[in-house]
Steps between C-alpha positions, in 0.01 A plus 500: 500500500147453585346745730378402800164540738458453782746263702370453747264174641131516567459482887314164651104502436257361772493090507886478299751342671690772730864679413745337696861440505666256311757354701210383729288316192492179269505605161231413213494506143370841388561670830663873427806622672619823551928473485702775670638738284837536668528049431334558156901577342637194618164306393539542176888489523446146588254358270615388159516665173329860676863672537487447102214703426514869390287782385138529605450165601822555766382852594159370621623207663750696673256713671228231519514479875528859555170590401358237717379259234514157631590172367258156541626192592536229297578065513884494566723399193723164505800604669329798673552394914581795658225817518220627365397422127346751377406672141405795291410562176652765272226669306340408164726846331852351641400132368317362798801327647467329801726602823586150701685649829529348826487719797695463846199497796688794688450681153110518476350784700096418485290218326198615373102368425402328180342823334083505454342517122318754622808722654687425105235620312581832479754361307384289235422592166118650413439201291556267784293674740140269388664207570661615866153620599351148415801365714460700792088464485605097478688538843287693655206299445759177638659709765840440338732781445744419200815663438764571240843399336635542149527833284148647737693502802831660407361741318306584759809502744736685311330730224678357175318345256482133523123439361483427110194393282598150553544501893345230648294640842718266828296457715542346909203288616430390881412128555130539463264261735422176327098632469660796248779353306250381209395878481819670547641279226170560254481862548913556407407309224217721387654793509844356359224412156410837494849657467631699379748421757651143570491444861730275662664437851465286820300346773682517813554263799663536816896582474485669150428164299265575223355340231379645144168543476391388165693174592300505811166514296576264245591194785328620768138232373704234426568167716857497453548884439864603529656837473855668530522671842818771511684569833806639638625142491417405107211407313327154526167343348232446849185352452237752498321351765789541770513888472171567670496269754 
């Protein structure tokens, strides 16, 4: 089995959304969870296909909530009406599978921030380091803060090895004001030319709904600019010029 650093989260920075518990909050796409290890059993007992699995990929699952590594909530499945949907992935050396599980409330001891760039990237790979200083100098200079999904942020939550040369850098944007979209949007795209890493990920609005941000800068100058906006409810095309208003 993989071994294992860490396992623990990275407390709350100054300005991030504050640690509270989850039986008292609305949930949003991306938002981590940490599940209590004496419900984590019965979890996984419950979700489909997981009794199944064996070897490594069972071991680490099995003690998955143990060493305090959370899981991030996701858009509910059809069929999916009672609890929490939530995810994890497996990583890229026991084939990347993706964990669907839904969570009783009573289960899920602490939600948790979206985690900074700048608290991940300790974690990232020397070659991507360029490119995350440009990012972070881009929201300074905008007073945004971004923050991270994908193969960054659980290998920065749980010590395995999720990066790989082709790993895409996920990336979680505020709403920016309407005077900085135009520069938030042509300074990604700057340093996405430059590589060597692709970055990709969302702008945020209120309640977790986001949309992707090259979408967002390829509509956003047009009259009748339309992009896909994902939420806890679904996905659905919104004209660009609704989000902001």
């Amino acid at each position: 089995m993989p071994s294992a650093a860490g396992g623990s989260l990275p407390p709350a920075s100054p300005g991030a959304w504050r640690t509270r518990r989850a039986n008292t909050a609305v949930h949003s796409r991306h938002q981590l969870l940490r599940i209590r290890p004496e419900a984590w059993a019965g979890v996984l007992d419950r979700a489909p296909g997981i009794p199944e699995l064996a070897g490594d990929e069972r071991e680490l699952l099995a003690g998955w909530a143990e060493r305090g590594w959370p899981v991030i909530v996701r858009r509910p499945a059809p069929g999916e009406t009672r609890g929490i949907s939530v995810g994890l992935p497996m990583p890229p050396s026991l084939g990347k599978r993706r964990i669907g599980l839904t969570v009783p409330v009573r289960a899920v001891a602490r939600m948790f921030p979206l985690v900074a760039l700048e608290e991940a990237a300790a974690s990232a790979a020397p070659r991507m380091r360029p490119q995350i200083d440009a990012v972070l100098a881009l929201g300074r200079r905008l007073a945004l803060r971004p923050a991270v999904f994908g193969a960054l942020l659980w290998q920065h939550l749980t010590g395995l090895s999720y990066l790989r040369p082709a790993s895409d850098l996920d990336l979680l944007w505020p709403t920016p004001d309407r005077d900085i979209q135009a520069d938030l949007l042509a300074g990604l795209e700057r340093i996405d030319e430059r590589g060597p890493v692709r970055l990709d990920g969302e702008v945020l609005f209120s309640g977790g709904a986001g949309v992707n941000w090259r979408e967002l800068h390829a509509e956003i100058g047009r009259p009748a600019g339309a992009v896909l906006v994902k939420s806890m409810e679904g996905a659905e095309l919104r004209c660009v010029r609704t989000l902001f208003a």
